[in-house]
N, C-alpha and C positions, 0 to 999 in steps of 0.2 A: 638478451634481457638481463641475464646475471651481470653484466659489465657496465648497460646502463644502471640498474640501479645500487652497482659500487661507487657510480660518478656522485651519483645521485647522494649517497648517504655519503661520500667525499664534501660535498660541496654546502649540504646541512653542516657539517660538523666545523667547516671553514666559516659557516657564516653566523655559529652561535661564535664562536670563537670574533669576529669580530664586530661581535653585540656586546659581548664581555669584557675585553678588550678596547679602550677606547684607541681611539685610529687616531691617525696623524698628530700626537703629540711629540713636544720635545724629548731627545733620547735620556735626558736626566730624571726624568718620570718615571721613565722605566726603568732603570737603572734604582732610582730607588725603589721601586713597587716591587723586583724581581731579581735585585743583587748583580753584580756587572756579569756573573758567566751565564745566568739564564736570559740576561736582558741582552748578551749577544746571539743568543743561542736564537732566543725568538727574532730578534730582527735579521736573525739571516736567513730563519723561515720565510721572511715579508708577514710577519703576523701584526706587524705596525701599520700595514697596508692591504690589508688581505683582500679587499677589493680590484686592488691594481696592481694586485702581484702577477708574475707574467706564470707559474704555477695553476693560479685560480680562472689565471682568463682562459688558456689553453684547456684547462679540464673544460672550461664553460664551453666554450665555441667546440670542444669537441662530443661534445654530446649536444649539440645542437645539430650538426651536421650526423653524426650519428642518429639521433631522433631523425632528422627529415628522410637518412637515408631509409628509415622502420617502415614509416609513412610512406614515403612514397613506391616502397616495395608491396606493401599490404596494401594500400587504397585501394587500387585497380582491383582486387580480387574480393574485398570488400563490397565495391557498388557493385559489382559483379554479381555477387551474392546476394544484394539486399535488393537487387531488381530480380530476381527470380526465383522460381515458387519449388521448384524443383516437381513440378505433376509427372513428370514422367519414368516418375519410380514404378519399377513394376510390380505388382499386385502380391507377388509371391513375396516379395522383400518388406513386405510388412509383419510377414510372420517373427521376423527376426526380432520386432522393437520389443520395447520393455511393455510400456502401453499399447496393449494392443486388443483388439477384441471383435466376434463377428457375432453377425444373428440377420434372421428374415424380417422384412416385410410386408405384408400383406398385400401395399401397392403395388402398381404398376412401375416401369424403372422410367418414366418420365414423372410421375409425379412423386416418386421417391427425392429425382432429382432435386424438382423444382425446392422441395420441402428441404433438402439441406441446403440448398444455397439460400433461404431465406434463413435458417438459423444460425449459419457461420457468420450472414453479415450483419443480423440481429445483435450479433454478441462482440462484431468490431475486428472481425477476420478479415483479412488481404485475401482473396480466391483469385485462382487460377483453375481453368475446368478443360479435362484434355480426353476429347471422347476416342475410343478405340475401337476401329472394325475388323482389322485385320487380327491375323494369327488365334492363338491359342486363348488369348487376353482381351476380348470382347466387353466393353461395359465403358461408367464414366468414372475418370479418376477426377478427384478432386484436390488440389494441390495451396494450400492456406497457411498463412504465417500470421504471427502476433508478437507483437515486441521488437521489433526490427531498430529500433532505434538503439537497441543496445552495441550493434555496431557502430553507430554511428559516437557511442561514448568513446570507443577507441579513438577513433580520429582524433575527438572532443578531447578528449586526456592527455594524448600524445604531440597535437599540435596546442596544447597550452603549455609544455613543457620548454617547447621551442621557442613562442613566443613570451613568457617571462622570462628562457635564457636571454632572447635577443635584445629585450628590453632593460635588463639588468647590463650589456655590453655596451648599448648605444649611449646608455645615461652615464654610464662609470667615466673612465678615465681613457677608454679605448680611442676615442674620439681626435682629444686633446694629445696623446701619445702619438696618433698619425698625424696630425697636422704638427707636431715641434718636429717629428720626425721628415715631412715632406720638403715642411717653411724653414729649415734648419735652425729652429727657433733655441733659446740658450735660455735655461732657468736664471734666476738671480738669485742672492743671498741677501738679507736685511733688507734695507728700505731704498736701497738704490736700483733702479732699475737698468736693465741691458740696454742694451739700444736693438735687438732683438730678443725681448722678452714681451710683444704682447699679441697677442688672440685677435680674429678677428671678432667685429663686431656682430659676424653673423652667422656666428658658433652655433652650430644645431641644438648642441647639448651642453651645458656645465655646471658646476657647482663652486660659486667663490663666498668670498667675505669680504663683505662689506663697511665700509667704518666712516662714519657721518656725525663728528661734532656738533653741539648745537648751533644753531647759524648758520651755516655751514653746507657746502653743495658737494656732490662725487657723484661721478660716471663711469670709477673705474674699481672693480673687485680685484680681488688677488686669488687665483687658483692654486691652491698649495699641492704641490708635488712633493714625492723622496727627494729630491733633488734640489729643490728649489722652489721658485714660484716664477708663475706667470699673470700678466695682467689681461684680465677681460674686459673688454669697454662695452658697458651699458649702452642701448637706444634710448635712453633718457637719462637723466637727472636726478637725484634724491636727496632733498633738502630735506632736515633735520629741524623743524620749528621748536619741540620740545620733549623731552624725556622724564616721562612719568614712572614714577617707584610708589608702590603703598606698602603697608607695613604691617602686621602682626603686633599686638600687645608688647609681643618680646623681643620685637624690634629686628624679629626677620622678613624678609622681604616676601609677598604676597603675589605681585601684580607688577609686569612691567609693559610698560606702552609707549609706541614712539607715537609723535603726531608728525606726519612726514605729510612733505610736496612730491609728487611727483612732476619734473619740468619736462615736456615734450617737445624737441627742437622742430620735428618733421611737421606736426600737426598746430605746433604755436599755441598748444593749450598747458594748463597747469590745473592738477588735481589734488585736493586733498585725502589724505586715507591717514588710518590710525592701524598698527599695527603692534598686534601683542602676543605674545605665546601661544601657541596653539590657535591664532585667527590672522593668517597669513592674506599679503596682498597681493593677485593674481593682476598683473597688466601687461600688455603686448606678451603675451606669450611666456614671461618672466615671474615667476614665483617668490616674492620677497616676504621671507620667516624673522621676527626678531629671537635673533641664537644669544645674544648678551651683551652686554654696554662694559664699557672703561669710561677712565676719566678721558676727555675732551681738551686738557690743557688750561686745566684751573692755575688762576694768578694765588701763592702761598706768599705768605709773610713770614720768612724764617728767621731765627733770632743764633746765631750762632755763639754758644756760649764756651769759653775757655777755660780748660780745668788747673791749670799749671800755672796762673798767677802772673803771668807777664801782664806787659804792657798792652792796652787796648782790648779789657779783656771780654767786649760783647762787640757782636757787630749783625745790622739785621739787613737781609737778603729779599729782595723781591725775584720772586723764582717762580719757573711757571712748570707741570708735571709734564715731563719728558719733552720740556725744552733745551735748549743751550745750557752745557752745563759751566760750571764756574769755576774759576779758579782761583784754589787760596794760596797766597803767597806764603813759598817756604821760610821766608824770614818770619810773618806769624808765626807759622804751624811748629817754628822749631821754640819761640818762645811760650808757648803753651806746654814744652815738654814734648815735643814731635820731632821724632828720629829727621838729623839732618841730612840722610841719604837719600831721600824718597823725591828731590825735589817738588816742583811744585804739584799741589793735590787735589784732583777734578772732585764738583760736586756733582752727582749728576741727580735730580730729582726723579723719581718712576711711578709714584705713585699715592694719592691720595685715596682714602676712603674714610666716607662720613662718617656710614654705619659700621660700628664695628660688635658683630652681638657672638662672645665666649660664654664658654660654661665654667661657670665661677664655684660650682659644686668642688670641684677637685681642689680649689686653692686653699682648703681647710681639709686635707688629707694630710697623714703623714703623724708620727710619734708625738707633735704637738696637738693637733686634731683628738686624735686618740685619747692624751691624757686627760685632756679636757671632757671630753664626752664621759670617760671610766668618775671623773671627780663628781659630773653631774650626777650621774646615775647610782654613784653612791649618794650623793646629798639627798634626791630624792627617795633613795630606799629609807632614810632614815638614820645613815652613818655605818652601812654594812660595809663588811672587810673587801675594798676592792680586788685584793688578792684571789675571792672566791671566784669560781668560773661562772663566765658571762655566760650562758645558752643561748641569751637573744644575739649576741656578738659572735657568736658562732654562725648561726645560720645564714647572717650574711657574707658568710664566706664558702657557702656551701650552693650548689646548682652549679648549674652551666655557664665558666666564663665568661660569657656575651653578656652574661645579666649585671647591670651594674647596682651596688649596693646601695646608691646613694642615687638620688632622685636630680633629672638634671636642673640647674639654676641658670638658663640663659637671661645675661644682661647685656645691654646695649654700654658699651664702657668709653663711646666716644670717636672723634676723630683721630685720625694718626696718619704719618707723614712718612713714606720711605722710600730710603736716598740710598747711593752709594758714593763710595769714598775710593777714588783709584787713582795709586801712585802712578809717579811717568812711566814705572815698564810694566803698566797695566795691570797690575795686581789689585784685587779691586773687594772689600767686604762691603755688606749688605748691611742696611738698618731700621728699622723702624718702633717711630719714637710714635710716644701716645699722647696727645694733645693736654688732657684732663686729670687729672688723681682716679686712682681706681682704689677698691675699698679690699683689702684680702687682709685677712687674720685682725680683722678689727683697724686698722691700720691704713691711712691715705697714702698709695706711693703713686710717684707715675711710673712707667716700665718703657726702660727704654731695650729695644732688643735689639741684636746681630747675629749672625751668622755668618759664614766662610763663605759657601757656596748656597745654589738654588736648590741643592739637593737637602737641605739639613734644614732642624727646626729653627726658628729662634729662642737665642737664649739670654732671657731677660733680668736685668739690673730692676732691681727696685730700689728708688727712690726715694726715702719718706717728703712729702709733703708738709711745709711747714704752715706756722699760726695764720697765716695767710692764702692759703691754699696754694700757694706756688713754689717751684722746683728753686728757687732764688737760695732761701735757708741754708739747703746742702749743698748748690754750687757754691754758695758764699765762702761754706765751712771744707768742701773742697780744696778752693784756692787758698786760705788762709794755713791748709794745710803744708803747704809747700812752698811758704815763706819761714825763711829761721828765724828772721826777728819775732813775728807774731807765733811761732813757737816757744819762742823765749819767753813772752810776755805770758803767755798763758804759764807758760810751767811755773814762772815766778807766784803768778797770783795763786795758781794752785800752792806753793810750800805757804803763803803766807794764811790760804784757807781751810788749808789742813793741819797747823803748828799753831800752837799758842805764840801771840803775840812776844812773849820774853823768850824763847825758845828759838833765836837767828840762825843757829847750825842746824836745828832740825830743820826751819822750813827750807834753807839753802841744800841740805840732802836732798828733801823730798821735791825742789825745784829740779835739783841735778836729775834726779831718777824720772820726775814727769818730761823734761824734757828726754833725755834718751828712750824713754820710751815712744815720744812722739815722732823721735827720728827715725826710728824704727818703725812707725807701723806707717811713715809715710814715705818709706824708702828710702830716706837723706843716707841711711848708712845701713852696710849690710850686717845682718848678723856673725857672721866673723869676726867683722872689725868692732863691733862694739863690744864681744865676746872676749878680742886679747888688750881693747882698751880696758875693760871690768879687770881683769886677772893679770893684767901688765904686760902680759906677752908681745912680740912683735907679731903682726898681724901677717898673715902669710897669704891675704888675697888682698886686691886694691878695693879699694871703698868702693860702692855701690855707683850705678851712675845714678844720671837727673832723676827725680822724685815720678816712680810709677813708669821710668822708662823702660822696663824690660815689655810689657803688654802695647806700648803702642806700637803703632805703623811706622815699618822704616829699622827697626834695632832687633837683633837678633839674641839680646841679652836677655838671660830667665826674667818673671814679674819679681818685684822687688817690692818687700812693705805688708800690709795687713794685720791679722793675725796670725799669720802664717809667719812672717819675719818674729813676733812676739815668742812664737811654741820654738823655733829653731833656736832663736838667743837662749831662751830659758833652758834647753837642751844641752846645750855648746857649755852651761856655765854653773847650772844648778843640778849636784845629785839626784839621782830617781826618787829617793825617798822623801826628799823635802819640793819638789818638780811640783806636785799641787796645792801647797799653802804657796809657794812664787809668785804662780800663775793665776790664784787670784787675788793677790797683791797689788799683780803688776796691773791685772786689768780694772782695778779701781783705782788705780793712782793715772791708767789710761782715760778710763770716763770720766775721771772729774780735768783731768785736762782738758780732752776734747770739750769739756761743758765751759770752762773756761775759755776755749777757742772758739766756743760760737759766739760768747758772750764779749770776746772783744771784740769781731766781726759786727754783731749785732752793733755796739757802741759806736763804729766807723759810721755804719749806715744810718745812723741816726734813730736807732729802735729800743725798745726797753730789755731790758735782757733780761734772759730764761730764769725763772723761780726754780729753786730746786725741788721745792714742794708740791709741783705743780704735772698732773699724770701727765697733760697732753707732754711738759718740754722734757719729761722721762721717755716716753715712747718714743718721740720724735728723735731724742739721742739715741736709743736703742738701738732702732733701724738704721741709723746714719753710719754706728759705727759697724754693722753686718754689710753696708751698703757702702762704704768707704773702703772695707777689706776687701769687698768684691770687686770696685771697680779699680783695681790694680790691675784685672784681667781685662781691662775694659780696651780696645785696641784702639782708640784714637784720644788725644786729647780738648777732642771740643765737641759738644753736643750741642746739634742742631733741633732745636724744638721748635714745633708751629704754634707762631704769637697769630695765627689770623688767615685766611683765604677768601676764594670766591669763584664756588663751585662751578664746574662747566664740564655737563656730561657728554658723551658720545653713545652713538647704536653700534652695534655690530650687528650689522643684518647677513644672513646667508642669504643670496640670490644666487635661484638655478632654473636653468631652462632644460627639461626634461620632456621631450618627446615622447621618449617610448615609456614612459610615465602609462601614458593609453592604452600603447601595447601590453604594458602586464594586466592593466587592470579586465584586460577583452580576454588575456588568458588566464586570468583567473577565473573569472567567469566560465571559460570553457573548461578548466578545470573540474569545479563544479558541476556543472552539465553535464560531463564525462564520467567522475565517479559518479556520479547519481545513478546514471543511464548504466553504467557495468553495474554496477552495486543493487540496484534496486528494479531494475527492467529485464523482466523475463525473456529471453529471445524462444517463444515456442513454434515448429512447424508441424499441422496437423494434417494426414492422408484420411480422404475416405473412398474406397473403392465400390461401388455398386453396379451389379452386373443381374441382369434377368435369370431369372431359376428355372424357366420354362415351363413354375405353373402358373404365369400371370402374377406374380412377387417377386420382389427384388432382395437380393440376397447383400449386405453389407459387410464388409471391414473396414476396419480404422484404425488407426493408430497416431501415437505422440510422440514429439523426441522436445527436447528443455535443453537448454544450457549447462543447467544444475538442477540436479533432481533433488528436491525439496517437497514438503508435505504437502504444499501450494500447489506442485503439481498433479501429487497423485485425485487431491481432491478433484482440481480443475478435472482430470481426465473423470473419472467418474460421473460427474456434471454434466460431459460431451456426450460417453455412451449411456446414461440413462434417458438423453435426450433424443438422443439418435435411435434408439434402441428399445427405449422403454427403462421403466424399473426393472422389470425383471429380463434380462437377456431369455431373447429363443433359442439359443443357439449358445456351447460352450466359446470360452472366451481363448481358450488355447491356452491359459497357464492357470494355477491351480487355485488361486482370488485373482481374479479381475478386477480389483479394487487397488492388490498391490503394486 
């Protein structure tokens, strides 16, 4: 018993554990949820599979067969017992019980009899009556049970423990593990299939997923193992007519629903059903759950824009998600500023999503947030000294971490597009770009993000969005960046916008200075070399390469350019003590270049150019040149944005066919039944002995024995011999309350 119920609390603890643990995911999941030494630690437990680890099934099955052995050691002696009354205890052995007590009669000993055997069965007693002539022991014993089904809980408990093991074996993976192991069957990897990788169609038990585009027909699931996968072929068909999503105010999803066919080849009929979370469709035997939808192979219109100012510098792409990927010729990619090692560079599309709903609360955290808030709260006090302690600004930093200070803002921010980018020896980063401007810090940008691997967050470039709402403004001011000539032009117009017109050597200074500083913050030259051109030295490193080449794909060269090349020259060239009147010198003779550089951009395009007066084309420069710095880092030279699509979802349905689904539900039940009957069913057996006294009176004993002695019984017994007996006994009861 103590070893069954070690199994037992083994196999709870194995199965919160893979309640808490989600099962069968990718091992980069875990790896980030649990760090690489405990994310191997648990998968070499099988805690990523704890249902079909061979650990879990072995405890399982052996406490099944341990349980039957319990069972079928105790049954027999069980009916054994619940068919018999035990009357042939003898009279003297009642003295022993706890409950016990005697007195006379006045009757006769045949109608003493009759009168207890109508009370015992009066009250729902099982009788047995065993008259004695012979020996020393002359009278009738009476031999009576009640509760007897309490035994019968044992069974009831013990054989429900069996049958949910067995039923938790049949449905698992046990199934599917002897038939690959019989069929000599070979898992796969990704989407190709074995030529022994599939199931029979008349698989007792399984669990797969399902994926049904709209339009679209499948009759075959994928049963994912550690190892691999396997295919199960459905006895029907599952057409996809349409895929329903509702939504929330805040643009979270609510409500999903397929409206499916079901096609029957055997019976030639077709049915429709709707299925949606939590209202599963039950046919031939086969349980179809909608578990969750992907895109289906939407047609995108991508617009591929080049940041590095070569020749042909957009080109748009009709691409479809997790279709054929594409390939950009290295002759482009290397004139956009694209490392010429990398040869040619797959595009591969993965993924569309309409909805995209963040918490835009946190985008106004952070020292600006801050300052802002302290300015408010002083305007509103009336002009008090910010400096004094905030106590409301305290307290939200006080509770229990989990609490957050700031109340969430979900918004719906759009569609967005994400692709990857993989050179020929497969090295491959991640991206996704967001269709529309998003609004953060007062401020239109769109966000474009990347990542290295599947394990990391994304990390997003912002954008500003210009007087037009599109991303055009700063690729324009981009590429125009990493032309010298329209570097040139701008630095000029800048000496001639900052120098009085009679003043030719100032503006020609302040031309020299805005162009160098252009070249520098667009990587034309490294801070060295512009460092021992300033001071005349010979330059002791080679120039910088191509504009922003150190961050793209393909070149192993640090980033080059920003404001980071700006602080390094200023370092290399101006003492510490004069380092901050420089540096904001340099960075106004940087913005009015740059304002200059949109503004002949703009003139190309045929647009009116930027007022300097004017907040929006302030802000808009502002963020261009934090967004210009940044995307030095940025690792590819062309961004792919969605100019347009046409959505086409998919289901993922789990279909599983579970048999022994029934079997647990019959032992739980008996579960139930079981503890109930132990827990709550008395098992009592009651003796009465009545034997003639020889003055024409019958002289009684009796007695009780319980399972568990409880106040229930002492009263019951009280109840018997006042009934049997009277209120008042004639006759001592042989212990010193008859009551206790």
């Amino acid at each position: 018993m103590r070893f069954a119920i070690a199994l037992l609390t083994v196999i709870c603890i194995a199965s919160a554990i893979g309640t808490v643990v989600k099962q069968g995911e990718p091992l980069v999941n875990y790896v980030d949820q649990f760090g690489p030494f405990w994310a191997d630690v648990f998968g070499s437990l099988g805690l990523y599979h704890v249902y079909s680890s061979v650990w879990f099934l072995v405890i399982l099955a052996f406490l099944v067969v341990s349980t039957s052995l319990c069972i079928a050691r105790n049954t027999p002696k069980i009916l054994t017992d619940w068919r018999t009354h035990k009357e042939h205890v003898r009279a003297s052995a009642l003295k022993a019980f706890h409950h016990r007590a005697e007195g006379h009669l006045p009757q006769p000993l045949a109608q003493t009899q009759d009168q207890v055997a109508r009370l015992l069965a009066s009250q729902g007693w099982s009788v047995k009556t065993q008259v004695r002539t012979d020996g020393a022991e002359q009278g009738v014993m009476f031999g009576a049970r009640l509760g007897a089904a309490n035994k019968l809980g044992y069974i009831a408990a013990h054989s429900a423990i069996v049958l949910v093991c067995l039923g938790g074996l049949f449905d698992g993976d046990l199934i599917i593990k002897v038939q690959a192991w019989a069929n000599k069957l070979q898992p796969f990897q990704g989407r190709i299939e074995s030529d022994r990788g599939r199931l029979s169609v008349d698989n007792p038990a399984y669990r797969g997923q399902l994926f049904v585009p709209e339009g679209q027909r499948s009759s075959a699931a994928v049963v994912n193992l550690p190892d691999g996968m396997l295919v199960q072929p459905l006895p029907f068909e599952v057409e996809l007519k349409r895929f329903k999503v509702d939504y929330y105010d805040t643009g979270m999803p609510k409500r999903f629903a397929s409206d499916i066919v079901i096609h029957d080849a055997r019976t030639k009929t077709s049915k429709p059903f709707t299925v949606e979370v939590n209202h599963p469709v039950v046919y031939d035997g086969v349980t179809i759950f909608q578990s969750s939808f992907e895109d289906g192979g939407s047609q995108l219109k991508l617009k591929a824009r080049g940041l590095g100012g070569g020749p042909e510098p957009e080109r748009v792409l009709d691409a479809r998600v997790n279709g054929e990927a594409f390939s950009i010729p290295n002759a482009w990619w290397v004139s956009q500023g694209g490392g010429a090692g990398v040869g040619d560079v797959r595009l591969e599309v993965t993924e569309l999503r309409v909805i995209n709903v963040e918490d835009l609360s946190a985008a106004r955290q952070g020292p600006v947030a801050e300052a802002e808030e302290a300015d408010a709260a002083a305007s509103a006090a009336g002009g008090k000294d910010v400096r004094g302690v905030n106590l409301s600004g305290i307290t939200q930093h006080l509770g229990s971490g989990a609490r957050g200070a700031k109340a969430k803002q979900l918004t719906n921010i759009g569609p967005s597009v994400s692709y990857k980018l993989r050179d020929a020896a497969g090295q491959a980063r991640e991206f996704q770009n967001y269709m529309a401007p998003v609004t953060l810090d007062g401020q239109a940008v769109f966000l474009l993000g990347v990542r290295d691997t599947p394990a990391e967050a994304f990390r997003f470039l912002r954008v500003p969005a210009d007087d037009q709402m599109s991303i055009e403004g700063w690729v324009r001011l981009r590429r125009h960046l990493s032309q010298p000539a329209l570097r040139a032009e701008a630095a000029r117009r800048f000496g001639r916008m900052a120098a009085p017109a009679s003043r030719t050597d100032l503006q020609d200074q302040l031309a020299d200075s805005a162009r160098r500083a252009l070249e520098l913050f667009a990587g034309a030259t490294s801070p060295k070399a512009a460092a021992a051109a300033t001071t005349g030295a010979a330059a002791s490193a080679p120039s910088a390469p191509a504009p922003g080449a150190g961050a793209l794909m393909g070149t192993d060269a640090p980033p080059q350019g920003g404001l980071q090349a700006l602080q390094d020259f200023i370092t290399a060239v101006v003492p510490e003590p004069d380092r901050p009147r420089t540096a904001e010198t340099l960075m106004r003779i940087l913005n009015g270049a740059l304002f200059e550089l949109a503004n002949v951009g703009r003139e190309q395009a045929g647009l009116a150019p930027l007022r300097p007066d004017s907040p929006a084309a302030l802000a808009f420069m502002t963020q261009s040149v934090l967004s210009l710095s940044d995307a030095v880092f940025y690792p590819a030279p062309v961004v792919f944005t969605l100019d347009g699509f046409e959505q086409k979802q998919a289901s993922v349905f789990q279909v599983t066919r579970t048999p022994g689904r029934n079997v647990v539900y019959l032992g739980c039940v008996l579960l139930i039944v079981g503890v109930f009957a132990m827990l709550y069913i008395r098992e009592r057996r009651l003796w009465v002995w009545l034997q003639d006294d020889g003055q024409g009176g019958s002289a009684v004993r009796l007695a009780l024995s319980s399972t568990r002695q409880t106040l229930d019984t002492d009263r019951e017994f009280d109840r018997l011999r006042d009934a049997l007996l009277g209120p008042t006994p004639a006759a001592s009861t042989g212990a010193p309350d008859a009551r206790a």
